[in-house]
MIGU-985763 format. One line per field, with one value per residue (C-alpha): residue number from 1; residue in one letter; x, y, z. Coordinates in steps of 0.02 Angstrom, whole numbers, always signed. Example, Ala and Ser with C-alpha at 12.3 -4.5 7.8 and 13.67 -1.06 7.14 Angstrom:
REM residues 2
seq = [1, 2]
type = [a, s]
xx = [+615, +684]
yy = [-225, -53]
zz = [+390, +357]
This chain:
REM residues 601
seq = [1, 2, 3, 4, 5, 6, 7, 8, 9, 10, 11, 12, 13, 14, 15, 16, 17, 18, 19, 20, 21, 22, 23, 24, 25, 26, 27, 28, 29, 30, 31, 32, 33, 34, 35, 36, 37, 38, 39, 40, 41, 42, 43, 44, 45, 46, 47, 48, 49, 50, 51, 52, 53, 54, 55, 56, 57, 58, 59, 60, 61, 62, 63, 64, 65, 66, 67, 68, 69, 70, 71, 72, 73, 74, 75, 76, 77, 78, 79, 80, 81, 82, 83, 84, 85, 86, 87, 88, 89, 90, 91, 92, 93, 94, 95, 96, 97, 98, 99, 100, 101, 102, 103, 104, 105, 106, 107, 108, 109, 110, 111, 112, 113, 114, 115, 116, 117, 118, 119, 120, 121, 122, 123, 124, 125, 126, 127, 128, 129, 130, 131, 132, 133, 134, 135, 136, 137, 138, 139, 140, 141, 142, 143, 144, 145, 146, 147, 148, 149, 150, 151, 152, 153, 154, 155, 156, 157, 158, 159, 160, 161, 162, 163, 164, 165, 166, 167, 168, 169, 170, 171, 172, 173, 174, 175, 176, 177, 178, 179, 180, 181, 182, 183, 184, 185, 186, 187, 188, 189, 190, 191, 192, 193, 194, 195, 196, 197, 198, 199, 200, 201, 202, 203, 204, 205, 206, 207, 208, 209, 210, 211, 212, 213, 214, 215, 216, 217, 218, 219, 220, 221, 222, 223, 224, 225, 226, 227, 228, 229, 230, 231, 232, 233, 234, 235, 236, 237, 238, 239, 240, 241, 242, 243, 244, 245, 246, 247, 248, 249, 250, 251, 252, 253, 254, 255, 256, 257, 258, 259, 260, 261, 262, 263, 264, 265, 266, 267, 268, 269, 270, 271, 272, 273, 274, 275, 276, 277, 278, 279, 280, 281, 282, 283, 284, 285, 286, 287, 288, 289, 290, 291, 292, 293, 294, 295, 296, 297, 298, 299, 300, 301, 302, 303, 304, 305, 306, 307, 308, 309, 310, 311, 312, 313, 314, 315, 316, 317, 318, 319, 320, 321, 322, 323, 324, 325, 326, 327, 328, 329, 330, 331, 332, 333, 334, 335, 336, 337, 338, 339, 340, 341, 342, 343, 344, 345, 346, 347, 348, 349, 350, 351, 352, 353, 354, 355, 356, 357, 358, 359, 360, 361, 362, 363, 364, 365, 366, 367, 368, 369, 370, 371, 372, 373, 374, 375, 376, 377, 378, 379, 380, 381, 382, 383, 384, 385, 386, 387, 388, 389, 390, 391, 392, 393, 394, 395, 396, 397, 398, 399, 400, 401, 402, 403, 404, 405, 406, 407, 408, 409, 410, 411, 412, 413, 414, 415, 416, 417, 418, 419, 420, 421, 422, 423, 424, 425, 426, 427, 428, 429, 430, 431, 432, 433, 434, 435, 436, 437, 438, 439, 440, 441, 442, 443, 444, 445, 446, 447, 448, 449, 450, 451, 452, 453, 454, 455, 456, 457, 458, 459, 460, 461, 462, 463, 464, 465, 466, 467, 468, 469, 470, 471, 472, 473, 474, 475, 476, 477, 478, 479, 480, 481, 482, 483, 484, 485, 486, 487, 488, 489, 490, 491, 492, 493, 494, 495, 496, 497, 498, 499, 500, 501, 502, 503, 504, 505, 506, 507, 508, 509, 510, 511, 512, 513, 514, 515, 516, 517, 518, 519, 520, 521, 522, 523, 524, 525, 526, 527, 528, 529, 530, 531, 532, 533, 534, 535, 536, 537, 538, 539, 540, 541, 542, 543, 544, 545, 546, 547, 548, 549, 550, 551, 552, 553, 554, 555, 556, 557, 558, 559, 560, 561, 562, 563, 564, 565, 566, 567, 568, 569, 570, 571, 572, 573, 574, 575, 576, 577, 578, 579, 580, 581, 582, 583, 584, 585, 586, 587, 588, 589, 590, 591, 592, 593, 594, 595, 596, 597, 598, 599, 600, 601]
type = [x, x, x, x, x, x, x, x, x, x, x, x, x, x, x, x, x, x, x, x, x, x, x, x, x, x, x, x, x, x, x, x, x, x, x, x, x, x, x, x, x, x, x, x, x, x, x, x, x, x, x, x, x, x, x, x, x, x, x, x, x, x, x, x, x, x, x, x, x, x, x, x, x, x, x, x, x, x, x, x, x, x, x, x, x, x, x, x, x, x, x, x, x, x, x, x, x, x, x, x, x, x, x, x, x, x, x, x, x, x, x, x, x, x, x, x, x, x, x, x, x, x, x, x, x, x, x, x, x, x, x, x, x, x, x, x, x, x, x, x, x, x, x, x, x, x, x, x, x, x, x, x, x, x, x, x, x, x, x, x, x, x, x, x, x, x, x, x, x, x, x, x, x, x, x, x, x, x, x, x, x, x, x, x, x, x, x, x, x, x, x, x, x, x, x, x, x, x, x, x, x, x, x, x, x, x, x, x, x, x, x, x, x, x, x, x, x, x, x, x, x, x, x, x, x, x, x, x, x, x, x, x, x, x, x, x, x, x, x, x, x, x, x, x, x, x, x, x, x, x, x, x, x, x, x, x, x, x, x, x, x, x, x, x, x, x, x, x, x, x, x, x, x, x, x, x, x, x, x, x, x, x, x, x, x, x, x, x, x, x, x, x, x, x, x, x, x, x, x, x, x, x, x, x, x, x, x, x, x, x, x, x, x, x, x, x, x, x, x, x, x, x, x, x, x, x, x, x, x, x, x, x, x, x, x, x, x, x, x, x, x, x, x, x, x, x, x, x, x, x, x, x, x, x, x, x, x, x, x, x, x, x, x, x, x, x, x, x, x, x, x, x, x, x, x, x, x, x, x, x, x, x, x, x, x, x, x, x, x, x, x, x, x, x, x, x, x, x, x, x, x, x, x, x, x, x, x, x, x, x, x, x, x, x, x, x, x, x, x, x, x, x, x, x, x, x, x, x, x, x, x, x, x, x, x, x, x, x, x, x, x, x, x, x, x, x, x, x, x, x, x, x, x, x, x, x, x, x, x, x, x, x, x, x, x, x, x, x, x, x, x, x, x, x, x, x, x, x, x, x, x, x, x, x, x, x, x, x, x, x, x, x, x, x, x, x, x, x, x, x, x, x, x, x, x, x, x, x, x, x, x, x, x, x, x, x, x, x, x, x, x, x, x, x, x, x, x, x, x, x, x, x, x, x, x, x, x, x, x, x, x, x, x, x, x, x, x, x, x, x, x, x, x, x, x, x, x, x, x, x, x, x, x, x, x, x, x, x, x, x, x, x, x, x, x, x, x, x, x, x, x, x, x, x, x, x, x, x, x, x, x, x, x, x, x, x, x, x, x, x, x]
xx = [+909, +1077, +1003, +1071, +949, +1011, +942, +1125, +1068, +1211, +1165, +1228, +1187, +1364, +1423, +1364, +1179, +1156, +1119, +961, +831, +765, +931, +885, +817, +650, +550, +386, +394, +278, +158, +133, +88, -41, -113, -125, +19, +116, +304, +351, +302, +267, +338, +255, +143, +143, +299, +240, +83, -6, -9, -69, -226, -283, -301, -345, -492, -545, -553, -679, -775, -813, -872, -996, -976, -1115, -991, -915, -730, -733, -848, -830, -940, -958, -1000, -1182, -1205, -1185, -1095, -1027, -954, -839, -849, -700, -707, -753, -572, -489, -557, -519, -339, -309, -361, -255, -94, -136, -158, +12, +118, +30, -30, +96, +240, +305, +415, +433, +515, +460, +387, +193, +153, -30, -91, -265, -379, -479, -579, -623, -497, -349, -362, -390, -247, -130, -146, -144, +17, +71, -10, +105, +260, +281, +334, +195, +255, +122, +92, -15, -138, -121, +49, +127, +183, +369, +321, +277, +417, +543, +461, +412, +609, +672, +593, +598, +422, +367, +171, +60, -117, -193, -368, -433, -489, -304, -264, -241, -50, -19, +63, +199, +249, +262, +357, +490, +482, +515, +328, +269, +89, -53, -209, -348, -463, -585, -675, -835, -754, -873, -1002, -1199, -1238, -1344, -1252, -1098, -1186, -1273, -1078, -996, -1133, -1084, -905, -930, -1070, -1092, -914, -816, -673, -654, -519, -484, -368, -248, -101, -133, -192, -319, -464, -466, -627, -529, -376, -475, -572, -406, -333, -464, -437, -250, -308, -422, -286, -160, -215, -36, +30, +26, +148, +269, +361, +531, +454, +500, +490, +624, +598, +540, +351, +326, +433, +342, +409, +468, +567, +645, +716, +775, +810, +715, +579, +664, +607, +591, +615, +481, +461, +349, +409, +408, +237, +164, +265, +209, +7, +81, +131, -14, -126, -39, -71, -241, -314, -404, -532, -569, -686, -656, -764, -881, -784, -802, -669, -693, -534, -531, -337, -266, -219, -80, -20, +102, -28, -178, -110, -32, -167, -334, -305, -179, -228, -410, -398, -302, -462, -589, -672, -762, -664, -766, -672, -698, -607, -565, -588, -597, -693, -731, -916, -869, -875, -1057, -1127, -994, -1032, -1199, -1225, -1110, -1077, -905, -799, -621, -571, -385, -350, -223, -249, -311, -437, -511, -523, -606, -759, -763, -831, -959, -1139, -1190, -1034, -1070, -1255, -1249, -1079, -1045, -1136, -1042, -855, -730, -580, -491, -318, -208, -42, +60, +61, +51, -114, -144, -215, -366, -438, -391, -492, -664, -640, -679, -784, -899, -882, -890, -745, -541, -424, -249, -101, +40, +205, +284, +380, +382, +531, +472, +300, +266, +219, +324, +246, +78, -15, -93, -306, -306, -258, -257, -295, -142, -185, -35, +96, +164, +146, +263, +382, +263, +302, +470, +528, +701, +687, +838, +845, +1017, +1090, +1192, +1342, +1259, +1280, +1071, +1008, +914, +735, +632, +793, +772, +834, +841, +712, +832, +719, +782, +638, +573, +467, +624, +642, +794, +831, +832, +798, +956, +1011, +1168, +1251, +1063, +1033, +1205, +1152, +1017, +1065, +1187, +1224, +1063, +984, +889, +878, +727, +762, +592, +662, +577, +563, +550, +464, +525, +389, +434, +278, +348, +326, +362, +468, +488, +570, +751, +753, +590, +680, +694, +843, +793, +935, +1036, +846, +777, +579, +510, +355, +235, +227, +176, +66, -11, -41, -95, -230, -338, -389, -584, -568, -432, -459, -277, -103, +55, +231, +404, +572, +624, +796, +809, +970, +963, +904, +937, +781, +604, +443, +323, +136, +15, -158, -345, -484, -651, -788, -877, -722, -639, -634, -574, -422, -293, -97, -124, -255, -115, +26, -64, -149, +37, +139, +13, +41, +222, +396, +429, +550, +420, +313, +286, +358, +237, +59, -4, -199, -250, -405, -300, -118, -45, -53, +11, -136, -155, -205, -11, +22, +181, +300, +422, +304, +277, +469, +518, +379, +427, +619, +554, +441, +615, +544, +660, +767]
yy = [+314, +413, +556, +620, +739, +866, +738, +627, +499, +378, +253, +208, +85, +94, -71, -240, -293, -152, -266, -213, -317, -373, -468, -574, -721, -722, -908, -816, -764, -907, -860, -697, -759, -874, -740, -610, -495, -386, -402, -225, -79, +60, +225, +335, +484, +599, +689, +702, +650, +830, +813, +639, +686, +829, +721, +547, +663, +770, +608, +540, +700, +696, +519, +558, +708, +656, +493, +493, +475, +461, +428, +423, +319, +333, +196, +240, +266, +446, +502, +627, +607, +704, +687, +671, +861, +924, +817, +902, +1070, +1075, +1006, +1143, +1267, +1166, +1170, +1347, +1394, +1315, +1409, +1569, +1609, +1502, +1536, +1347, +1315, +1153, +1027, +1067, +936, +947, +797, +760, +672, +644, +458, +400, +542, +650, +764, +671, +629, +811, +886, +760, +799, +980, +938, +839, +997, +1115, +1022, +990, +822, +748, +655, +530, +525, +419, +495, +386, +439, +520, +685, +605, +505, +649, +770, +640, +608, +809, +850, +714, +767, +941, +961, +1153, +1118, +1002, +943, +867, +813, +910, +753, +740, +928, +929, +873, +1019, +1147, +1008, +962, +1136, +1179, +1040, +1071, +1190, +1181, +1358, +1328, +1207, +1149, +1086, +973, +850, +683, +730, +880, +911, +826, +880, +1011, +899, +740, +848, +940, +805, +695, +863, +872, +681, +725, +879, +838, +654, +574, +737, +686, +851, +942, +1147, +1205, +1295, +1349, +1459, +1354, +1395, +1282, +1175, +1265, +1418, +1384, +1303, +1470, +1585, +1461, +1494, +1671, +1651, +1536, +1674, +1822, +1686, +1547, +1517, +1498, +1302, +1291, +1143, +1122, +1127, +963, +776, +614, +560, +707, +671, +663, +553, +527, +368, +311, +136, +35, -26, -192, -142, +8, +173, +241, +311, +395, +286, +428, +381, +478, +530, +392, +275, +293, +308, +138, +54, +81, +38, -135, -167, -135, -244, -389, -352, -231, -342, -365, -214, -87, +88, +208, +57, -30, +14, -20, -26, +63, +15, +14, +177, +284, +354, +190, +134, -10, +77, +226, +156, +21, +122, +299, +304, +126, +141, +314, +261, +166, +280, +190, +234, +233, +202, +269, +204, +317, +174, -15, -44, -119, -214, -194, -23, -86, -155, -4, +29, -133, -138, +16, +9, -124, -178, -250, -275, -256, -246, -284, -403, -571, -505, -390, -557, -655, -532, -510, -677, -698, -566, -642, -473, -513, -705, -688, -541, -564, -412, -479, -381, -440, -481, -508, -451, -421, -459, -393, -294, -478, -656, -730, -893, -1047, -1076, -869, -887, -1048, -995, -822, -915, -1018, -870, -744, -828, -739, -744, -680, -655, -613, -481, -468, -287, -159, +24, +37, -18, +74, -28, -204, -310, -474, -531, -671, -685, -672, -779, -969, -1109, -1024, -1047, -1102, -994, -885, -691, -729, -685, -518, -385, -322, -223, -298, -441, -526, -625, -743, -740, -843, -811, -815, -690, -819, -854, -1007, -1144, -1168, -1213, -1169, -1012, -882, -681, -576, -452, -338, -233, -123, +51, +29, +45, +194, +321, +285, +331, +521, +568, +421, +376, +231, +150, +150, +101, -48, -102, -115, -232, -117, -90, -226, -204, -319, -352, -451, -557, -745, -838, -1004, -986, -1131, -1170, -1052, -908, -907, -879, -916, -829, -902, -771, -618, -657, -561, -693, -827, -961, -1065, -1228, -1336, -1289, -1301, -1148, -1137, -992, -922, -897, -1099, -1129, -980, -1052, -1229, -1152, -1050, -1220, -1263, -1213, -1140, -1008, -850, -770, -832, -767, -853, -817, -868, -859, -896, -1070, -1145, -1329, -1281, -1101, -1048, -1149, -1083, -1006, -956, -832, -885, -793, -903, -872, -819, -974, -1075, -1012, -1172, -1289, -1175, -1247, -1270, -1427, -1439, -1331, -1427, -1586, -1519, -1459, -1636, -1700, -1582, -1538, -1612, -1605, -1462, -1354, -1367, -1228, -1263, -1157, -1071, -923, -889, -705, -612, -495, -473, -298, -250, -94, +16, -113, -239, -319, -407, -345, -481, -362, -328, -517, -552, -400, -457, -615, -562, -445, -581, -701, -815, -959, -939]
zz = [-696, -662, -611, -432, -351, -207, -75, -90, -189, -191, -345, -515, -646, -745, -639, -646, -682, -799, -930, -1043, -968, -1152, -1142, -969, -954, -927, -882, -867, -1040, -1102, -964, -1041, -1205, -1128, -1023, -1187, -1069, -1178, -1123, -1181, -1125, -1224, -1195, -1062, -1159, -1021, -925, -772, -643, -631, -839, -821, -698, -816, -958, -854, -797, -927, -1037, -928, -882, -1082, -1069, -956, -841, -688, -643, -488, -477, -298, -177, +6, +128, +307, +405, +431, +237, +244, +89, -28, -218, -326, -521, -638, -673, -483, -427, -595, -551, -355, -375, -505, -374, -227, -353, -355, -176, -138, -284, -259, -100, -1, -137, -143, -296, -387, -274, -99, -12, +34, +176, +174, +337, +260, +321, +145, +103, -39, +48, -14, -190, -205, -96, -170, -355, -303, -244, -422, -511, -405, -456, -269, -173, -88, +76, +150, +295, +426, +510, +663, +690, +858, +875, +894, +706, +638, +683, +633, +473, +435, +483, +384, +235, +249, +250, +221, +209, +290, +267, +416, +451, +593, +706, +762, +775, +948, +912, +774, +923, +986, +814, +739, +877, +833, +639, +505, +431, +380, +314, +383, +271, +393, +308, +374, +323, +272, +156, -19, +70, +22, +157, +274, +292, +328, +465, +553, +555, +606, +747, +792, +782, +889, +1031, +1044, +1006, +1042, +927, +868, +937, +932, +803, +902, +772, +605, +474, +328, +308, +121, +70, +81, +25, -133, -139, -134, -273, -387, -384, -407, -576, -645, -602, -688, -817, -825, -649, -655, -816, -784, -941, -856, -732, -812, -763, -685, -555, -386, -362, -179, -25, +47, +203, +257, +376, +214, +230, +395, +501, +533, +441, +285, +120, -31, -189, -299, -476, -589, -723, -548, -546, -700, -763, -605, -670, -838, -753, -661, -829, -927, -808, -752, -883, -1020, -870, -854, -955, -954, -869, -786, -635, -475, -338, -151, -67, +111, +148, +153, +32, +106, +124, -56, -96, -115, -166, -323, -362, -311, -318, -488, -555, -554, -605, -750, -821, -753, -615, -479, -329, -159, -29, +172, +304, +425, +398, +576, +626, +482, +474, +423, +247, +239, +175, +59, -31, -3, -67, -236, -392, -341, -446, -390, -195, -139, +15, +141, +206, +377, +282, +186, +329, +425, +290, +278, +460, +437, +439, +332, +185, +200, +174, +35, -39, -188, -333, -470, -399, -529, -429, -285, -272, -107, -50, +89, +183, +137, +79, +169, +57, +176, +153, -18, -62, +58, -23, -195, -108, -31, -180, -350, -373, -388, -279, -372, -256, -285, -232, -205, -101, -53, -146, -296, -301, -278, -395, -428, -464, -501, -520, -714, -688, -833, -840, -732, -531, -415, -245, -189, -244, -288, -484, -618, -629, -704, -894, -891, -738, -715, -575, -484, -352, -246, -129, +38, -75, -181, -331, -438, -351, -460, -496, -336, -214, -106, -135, -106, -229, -319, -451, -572, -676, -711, -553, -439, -332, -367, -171, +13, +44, +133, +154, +8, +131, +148, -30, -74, +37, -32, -204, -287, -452, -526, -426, -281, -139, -57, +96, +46, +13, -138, -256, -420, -538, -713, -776, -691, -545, -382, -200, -48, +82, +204, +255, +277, +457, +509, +470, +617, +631, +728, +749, +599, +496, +406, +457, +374, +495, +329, +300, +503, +472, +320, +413, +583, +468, +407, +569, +581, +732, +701, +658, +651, +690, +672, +699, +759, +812, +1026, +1095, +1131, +1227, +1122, +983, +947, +933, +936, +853, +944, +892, +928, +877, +896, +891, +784, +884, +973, +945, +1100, +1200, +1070, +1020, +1147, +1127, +1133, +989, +891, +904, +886, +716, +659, +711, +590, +427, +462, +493, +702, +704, +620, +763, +872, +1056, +1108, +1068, +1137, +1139, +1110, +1075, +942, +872, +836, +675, +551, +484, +329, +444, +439, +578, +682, +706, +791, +940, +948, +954, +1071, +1195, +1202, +1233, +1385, +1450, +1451, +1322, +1275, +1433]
């Protein structure tokens, strides 16, 4: 990928590490023949995502055209559907409405600020259709998030759900957006459900907020691209759009630092569901799986695995505006034959202190797939344990679109672990003298793979950073085993250095995480005059377990699974810890409170 686009992309691949990656080592290689994994990937058939939707869809609209291709469920069990043709049909006219009536040309960037709903998949393969750039974008953000995000990336539309218009006048008045899409959550509902969750939304809750800046409404702007389709079959022609053009700006703190734009492409994308097929796709039949997307779609996870993985195969996709809480789910699975769930580690554990999940666990399940966070042994095992079924853990990044590891869903099950590099994909690990480490020695994940974003919007000295050639360096430390399977250490930045010993918060985590009466912990690193820095741990105790969960019960329980400087110096008791909108739990707060409050001194 040389291509430099106008945003100051600052990479090459002409130095080191551009080796073809046919010609690297690869220790997993055996695994892939065990697991029936193709280690080549065949070339992509499509140039770009909008061409890839048309045909994804129409293919299963012939297969049977009354099966939903998304479904949306509220938590009350109010619903609505859209069919593989209906999505087809309405992004068509969205693609439309923006090249036509708001005269964007290929390359402007379209941020869509959409919760799950059937809103989104349509609004953001309008967007793909249009030969646009769609920028994700939380929902939940502040008006300060959003203008530096929308300024950043040069946003020129925006579609926003309507529950959170009251902050459209501040940000508009800070940004260069001409055009505003209102949509809301219950959009291509039936008639009568939508009216009596409007009323809700209007009377009893009041979380409805006047629009007060000139927007057009999506039914509208769907209407007005329709028109603009009939008047001009051709408007939508994209012959001159390929893959290695831009298709997503998707925002991250990257491996430090602000919130930047990762460049994803079209040929990003589309190898990324390549990869995830190859590992996961001989359990999975076309047209009849149904997957349960409760983490958001704007968010890189779902919105590679669910929305463009499970569209790949034709499944139906049941979409949950907000996980929280988590009993917000029960009717979605109740009420469907799931078959794979995604989700994180806090997600798992969650559902599996339900008394509704534990008594009626989803009969059709699979498999479920975890990532964004570490997956602790303990959820892992009673997930098995409750379910019947497996739960295989991923390793990936924004930046990389983000898979980059998985762990095979055939073969002996690993109690723990990211997996094995996905097909197409070298991965390195690198010591602090930037020299490959040995098997089972930590070491920095370096990837190298089609997957890998072009790099930082803007941002040439950031990207420049982060890669070593055509290597990309993750910050997440790793062991490898002799058969390519690898572990998670930690990030490098959560690293705590007791004494001149590296304790990496995930292991504590992981130990602190068996004890019966915990129901989430986290771990970091505080200033400590002796040492350096001592562990402390933040721990929330499952409900009825309150009394029991004591420091002392904590650090008694961890003396007697781990080596003493492991040990946290301290616990903390708390009835939650802050989390990101996947249900990641913030370290950063943890750390910066525990600097204000003069921990350590």
């Amino acid at each position: 990928m040389d291509a430099v686009s106008s945003s100051g992309l600052a990479r090459t691949e002409t130095d080191a590490g551009s080796e073809p990656l046919s010609a690297l080592p690869s220790p997993w290689s055996a695994a892939y023949g065990s697991a029936g994994i193709r280690a080549e990937l065949p070339p992509l058939r499509h140039r770009h995502l909008g061409e890839w939707i048309r045909e994804r869809c129409r293919t299963f609209a012939q297969m049977d055209p009354r099966r939903a291709a998304f479904h949306c469920v509220m938590p009350n069990g109010m619903n609505g559907s859209l069919s593989f043709e209906q999505v087809d049909q309405a992004s068509d006219a969205f693609a439309a409405y923006l090249r036509k009536d708001l005269g964007l040309q290929r390359g402007d960037r379209v941020a869509v600020q959409l919760p799950n709903s059937l809103g989104y998949p349509v609004a953001a393969f309008g967007v793909f259709k249009a030969g646009c750039v769609l920028v994700n974008t939380n929902p939940l953000y502040t008006e300060r998030e959003m203008v530096h995000q929308f300024n950043d990336a040069q946003v020129k539309a925006l579609v926003v759900v309507d529950l959170f218009a009251d902050k459209l006048p501040a940000v508009l008045q800070q940004t260069a957006i001409q055009h505003v899409v209102v949509a809301d959550v219950t959009a291509f509902f039936p008639a009568v459900p939508r009216a009596l969750v409007r009323a809700v939304q209007k009377v009893w809750s009041r979380t409805l907020p006047p629009v007060r800046v000139p927007h057009q409404r999506l039914a509208a702007a769907l209407e007005q691209g329709r028109q603009a389709l009939a008047r001009d079959p051709g408007l939508l022609d994209l012959s001159d759009l390929g893959p290695e053009d831009l298709a997503v700006l998707q925002y991250t703190g990257g491996t430090t630092g602000v919130s930047k734009g990762a460049m994803l492409t079209h040929a990003n994308l589309l190898h990324n569901v390549q990869q995830m097929l190859a590992m996961g796709g001989a359990f999975m039949e076309e047209g009849r799986e149904c997957v349960l997307t409760a983490l958001p779609l704007y968010h890189v996870f779902a919105f590679t695995a669910n929305l463009l993985g499970f569209l790949s195969i034709g499944a139906r996709n049941v979409l949950v505006p907000s996980p929280r809480p988590v009993q917000n789910l029960q009717r979605a699975i109740e009420n469907n034959p799931i078959t794979w769930i995604t989700g994180v580690n806090t997600l798992y554990n969650a559902l599996l202190n339900e008394e509704w999940f534990l008594a009626y666990p989803p009969p059709h399940l699979k498999a479920a797939i975890a990532g964004g966070t570490a997956l602790h042994a303990a959820v892992a095992q009673r997930w098995r344990e409750v379910t019947g079924a497996p739960i295989a853990e991923g390793y990936g990044l924004t930046e990389t679109s983000p898979v980059v590891s998985f762990n095979p869903l055939s073969g002996p099950a690993r109690s723990a672990g990211i997996g094995i590099p996905v097909p197409g994909t070298a991965v390195r690990l690198v010591g602090e003298d930037g020299m490959p480490v040995g098997f089972g020695e930590p070491g920095e994940i370096q990837v190298r793979g089609p997957q890998v974003m072009q790099g930082y919007w803007n941002q040439p000295a950031e990207t420049s950073r982060v890669f070593d050639g055509a290597w990309l360096r993750t910050g997440d430390v790793a062991v490898m085993e002799p058969d390519g399977f690898m572990r998670i250490v930690d990030r490098k930045k959560d690293m705590i250095l007791v004494s001149g010993f590296n304790v990496y918060p995930n292991e504590v985590e992981d130990v602190i995480a068996q004890m019966p009466s915990v129901l989430e912990v986290a771990v970091i690193g505080v200033p400590d005059g002796a040492a350096g820095e001592a562990v402390q741990a933040y721990v929330v105790p499952n409900p009825g377990h309150e009394a029991e969960l004591t420091e002392a019960a904590v650090v008694a329980y961890c003396r007697s699974n781990m080596t003493s400087y492991k040990v946290p110096r301290r616990v903390l008791v708390r009835t939650e810890l802050p989390k990101t909108p996947i249900g990641k739990v913030l370290r950063r707060e943890l750390r910066d409170e525990a600097l204000q409050s003069g921990a350590g001194r």
